[in-house]
C-alpha positions as CSV (number, residue, x, y, z in Angstrom):
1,X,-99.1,131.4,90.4
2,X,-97.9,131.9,86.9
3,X,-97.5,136.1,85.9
4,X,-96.7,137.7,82.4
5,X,-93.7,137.8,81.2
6,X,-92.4,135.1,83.8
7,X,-90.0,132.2,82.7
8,X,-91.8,128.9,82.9
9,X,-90.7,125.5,82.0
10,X,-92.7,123.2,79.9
11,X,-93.7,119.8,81.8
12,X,-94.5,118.1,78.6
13,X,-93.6,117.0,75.5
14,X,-95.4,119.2,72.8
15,X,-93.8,117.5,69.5
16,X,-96.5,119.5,67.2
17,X,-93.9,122.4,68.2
18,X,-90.9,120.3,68.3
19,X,-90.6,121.2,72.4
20,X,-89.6,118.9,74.9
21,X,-90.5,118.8,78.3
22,X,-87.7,121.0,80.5
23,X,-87.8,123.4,77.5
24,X,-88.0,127.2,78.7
25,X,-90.3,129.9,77.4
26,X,-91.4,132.9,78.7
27,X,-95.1,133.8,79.6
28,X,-96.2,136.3,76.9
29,X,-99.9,136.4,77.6
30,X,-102.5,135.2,80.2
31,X,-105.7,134.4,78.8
32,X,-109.1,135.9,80.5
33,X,-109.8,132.6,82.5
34,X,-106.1,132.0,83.6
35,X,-106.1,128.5,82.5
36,X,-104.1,128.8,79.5
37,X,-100.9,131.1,78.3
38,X,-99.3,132.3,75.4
39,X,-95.5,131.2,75.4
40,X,-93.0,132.9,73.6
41,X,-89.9,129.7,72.9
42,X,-86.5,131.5,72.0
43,X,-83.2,130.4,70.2
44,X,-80.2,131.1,71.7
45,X,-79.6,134.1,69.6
46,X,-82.6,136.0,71.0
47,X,-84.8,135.3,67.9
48,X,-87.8,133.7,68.3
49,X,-88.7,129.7,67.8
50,X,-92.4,130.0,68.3
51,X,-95.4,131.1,70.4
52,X,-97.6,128.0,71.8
53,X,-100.4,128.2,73.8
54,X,-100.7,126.1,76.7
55,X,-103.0,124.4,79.3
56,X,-102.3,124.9,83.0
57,X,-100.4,122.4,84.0
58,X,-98.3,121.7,80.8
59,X,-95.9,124.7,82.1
60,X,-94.8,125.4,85.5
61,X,-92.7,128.3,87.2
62,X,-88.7,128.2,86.8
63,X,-87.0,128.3,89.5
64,X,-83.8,130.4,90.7
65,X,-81.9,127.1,91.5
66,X,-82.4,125.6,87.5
67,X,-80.2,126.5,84.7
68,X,-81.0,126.5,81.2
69,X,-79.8,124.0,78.6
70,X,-78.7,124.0,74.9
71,X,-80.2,121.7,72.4
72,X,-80.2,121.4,68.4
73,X,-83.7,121.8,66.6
74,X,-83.9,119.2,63.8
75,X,-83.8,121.2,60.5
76,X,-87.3,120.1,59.8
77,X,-88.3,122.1,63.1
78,X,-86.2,124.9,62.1
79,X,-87.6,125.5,59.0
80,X,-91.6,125.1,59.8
81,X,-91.2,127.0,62.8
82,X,-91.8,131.2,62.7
């Protein structure tokens, strides 16, 4: 089960948002029928990258025995992005 403000991992691609699948986000809302969330996607310096909403099943639950990883955001991303 998925809860607010969990971290979650996104299990596919959403390029629209320039997010891969393994991406992190945390769960920033829980819609009324629980079959779609509000993610919250953050740089590395806290700020934010974007909020997406998702589908069950294009995030899942992170785990305690995963890390995080780094990656560059193409400018273009970086600049279209809020």
């Amino acid at each position: 089960m998925i809860r607010e403000f969990e971290p979650v991992v996104f299990t596919v691609d959403l390029p629209r948002y320039g997010l891969q699948a393994g991406d992190v986000g945390t769960v920033a809302d829980i819609h009324p029928s629980g079959k779609a969330y509000e993610v919250e996607v953050f740089r590395v310096d806290g700020s934010t990258y974007d909020v997406v909403t998702v589908q069950e099943g294009q995030i899942r639950p992170a785990t305690k025995n995963e890390v995080t990883h780094a990656r560059a955001i193409t400018p273009a991303e970086a600049t279209t992005q809020s």
